[in-house]
N, C-alpha and C positions, 0 to 999 in steps of 0.2 A: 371830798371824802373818798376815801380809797375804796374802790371798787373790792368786794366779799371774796368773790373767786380770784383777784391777784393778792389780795394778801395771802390766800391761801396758799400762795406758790412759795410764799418767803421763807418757812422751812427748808422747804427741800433746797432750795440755793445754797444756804450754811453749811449741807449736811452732806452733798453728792454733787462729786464732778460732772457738768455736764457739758464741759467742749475740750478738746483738745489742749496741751498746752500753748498758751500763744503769748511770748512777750509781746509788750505794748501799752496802752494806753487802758488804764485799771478802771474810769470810769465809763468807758465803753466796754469794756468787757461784761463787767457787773451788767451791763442792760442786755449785751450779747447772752448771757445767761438766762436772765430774765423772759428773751423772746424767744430761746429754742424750748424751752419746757410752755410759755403760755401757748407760741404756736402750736406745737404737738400735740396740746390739750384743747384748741378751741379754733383754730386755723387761724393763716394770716387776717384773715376779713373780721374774723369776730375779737380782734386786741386792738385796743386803740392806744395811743401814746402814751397816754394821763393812765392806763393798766400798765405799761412797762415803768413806770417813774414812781408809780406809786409801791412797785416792790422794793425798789432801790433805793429809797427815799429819797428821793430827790424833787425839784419841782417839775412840772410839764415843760418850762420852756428851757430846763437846763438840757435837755435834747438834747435840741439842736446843735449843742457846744459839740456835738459828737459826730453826729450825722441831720444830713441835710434833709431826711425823709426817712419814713417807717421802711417806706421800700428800698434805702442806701442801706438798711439795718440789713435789712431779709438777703439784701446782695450779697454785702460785707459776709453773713453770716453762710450764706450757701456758696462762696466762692472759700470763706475758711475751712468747711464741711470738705468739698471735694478735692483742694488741694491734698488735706493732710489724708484723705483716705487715699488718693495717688499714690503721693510720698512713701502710705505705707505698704502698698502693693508693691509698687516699683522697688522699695528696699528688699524684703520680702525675695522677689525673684532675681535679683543681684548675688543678696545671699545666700543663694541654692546650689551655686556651681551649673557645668553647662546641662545636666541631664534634663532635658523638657520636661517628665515625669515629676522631677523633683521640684521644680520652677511650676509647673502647675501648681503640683499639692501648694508650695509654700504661698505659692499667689491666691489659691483659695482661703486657706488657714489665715492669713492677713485680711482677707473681705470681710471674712466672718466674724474675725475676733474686734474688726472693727466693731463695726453693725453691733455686734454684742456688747461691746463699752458704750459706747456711743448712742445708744440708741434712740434717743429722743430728737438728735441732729440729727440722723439719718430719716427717721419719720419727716422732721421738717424741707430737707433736701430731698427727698424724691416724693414730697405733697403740695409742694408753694412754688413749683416751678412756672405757673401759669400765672403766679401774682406779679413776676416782674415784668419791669420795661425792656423794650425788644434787647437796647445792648446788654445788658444785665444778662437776662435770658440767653443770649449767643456764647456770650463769656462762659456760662455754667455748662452749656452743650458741648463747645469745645472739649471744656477739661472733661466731661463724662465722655465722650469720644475716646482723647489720648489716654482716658485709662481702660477703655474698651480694647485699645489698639494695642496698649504693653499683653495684655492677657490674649489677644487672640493669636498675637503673633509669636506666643508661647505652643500655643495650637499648632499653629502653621509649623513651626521649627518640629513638633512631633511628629507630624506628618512628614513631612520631607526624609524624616530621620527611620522611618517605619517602626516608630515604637507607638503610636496614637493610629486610627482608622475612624476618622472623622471625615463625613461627606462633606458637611456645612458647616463651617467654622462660628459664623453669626450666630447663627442660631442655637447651636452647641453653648456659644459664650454667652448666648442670650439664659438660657434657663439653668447657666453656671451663677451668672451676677445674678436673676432674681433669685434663686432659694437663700440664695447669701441675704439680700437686702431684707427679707422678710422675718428672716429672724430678731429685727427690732422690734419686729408689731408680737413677737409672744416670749419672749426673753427678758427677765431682768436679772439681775448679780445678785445674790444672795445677802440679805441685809439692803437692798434695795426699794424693797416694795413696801410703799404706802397705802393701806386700804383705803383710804379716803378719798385715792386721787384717782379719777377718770383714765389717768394712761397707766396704771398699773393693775386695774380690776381684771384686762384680758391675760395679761400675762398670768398675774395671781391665780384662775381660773387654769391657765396653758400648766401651769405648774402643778396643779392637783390632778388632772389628767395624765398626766406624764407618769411610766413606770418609774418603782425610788430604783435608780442609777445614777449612773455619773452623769452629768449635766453640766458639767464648768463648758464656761468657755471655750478652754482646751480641749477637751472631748468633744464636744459639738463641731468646734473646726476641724478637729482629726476628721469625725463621721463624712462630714460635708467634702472633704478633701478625697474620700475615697471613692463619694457618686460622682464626685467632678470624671476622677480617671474612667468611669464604666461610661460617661455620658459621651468623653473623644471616645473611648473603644480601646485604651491603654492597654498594653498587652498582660495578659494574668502572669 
């Protein structure tokens, strides 16, 4: 019998995209689905196989046909999470032209509009990193590094160039990526939010608190793009 709180998820699957687009294999995708919203809502530790098959309809042991473990799931899915948010930064700062200034902003305005689509994967990618196996785990480090590494050496080039007066590039990029990241824990899209569901109650709440302004995605990346420049020291 299907677990109450995973059928509860089977709405919102039909209704809202919740990973990137990825050709490939449609029945793993469907569970790829299935465990970024259960995990988001109840962490890796607390879904168990027979909760991810039981949304999808399928049986427990038709899995396996997909992945060899709930933890080849959680990999597959946090190595898909951070690729394509690379992909979208690294596009992002390609197409800025050479001015650093401009490669910041759009490298910001790409994290954030990430994190703001996305946000249930992103909750899952930067809360379940401690559930995988060590190579799993080094794999996901790596790519959060090389995209640590396109954005700071957007930093670096400001510098050199005296249009940025940043002492500490790390740390400058450190509190650039987290404001970005956090906007998945109080953000949703408009037509998005489910009263019922446990990961939409803070946002729902982030939302009524909020002065009525513009709030799109686009605005919020704009806003976020402009503390990025004050945080190097961007020149006015």
């Amino acid at each position: 019998m299907a677990n109450s709180r995973s059928t509860a998820l089977a709405p919102r699957l039909s209704q809202v995209a919740l990973l990137p687009a990825e050709p490939g294999r449609p029945g793993a995708r469907r569970l790829l689905e299935a465990a970024v919203a259960a995990f988001a809502e109840r962490g890796y530790h607390g879904v168990s196989v027979r909760d991810l098959t039981s949304v999808v309809g399928i049986k427990a042991g038709s899995f396996y046909s997909h992945f060899s473990s709930k933890e080849q799931l959680l990999a597959e899915l946090m190595v898909l999470g951070h690729q394509a948010h690379q992909a979208h930064v690294r596009d992002a700062i390609l197409g800025a032209g050479a001015d650093p200034e401009e490669q910041l902003r759009e490298a910001v305005r790409a994290n954030v509009s990430f994190h703001a689509t996305w946000p249930l994967l992103t909750v899952v990618c930067n809360s379940e990193l401690h559930a995988l196996a060590p190579e799993n785990r080094d794999r996901v480090v790596s790519l959060r590094h090389d995209s640590g590494v396109l954005v700071a050496a957007v930093i670096e080039r400001g510098n050199a160039a005296g249009v940025f007066s940043c002492d500490d590039t790390w740390l400058a990029l450190s509190a650039i990526a987290g404001m970005g990241v956090r906007v998945a824990w109080w953000y949703r899209q408009p037509g998005a939010l489910d009263a019922d569901s446990p990961l939409d109650s803070y946002p729902g709440q982030a939302a009524a608190w909020l002065p009525k302004a513009d709030h799109s995605i686009e605005a919020i990346a704009d806003a976020y793009a402009g503390y990025a420049l004050k945080i190097v020291g961007a020149r006015p």
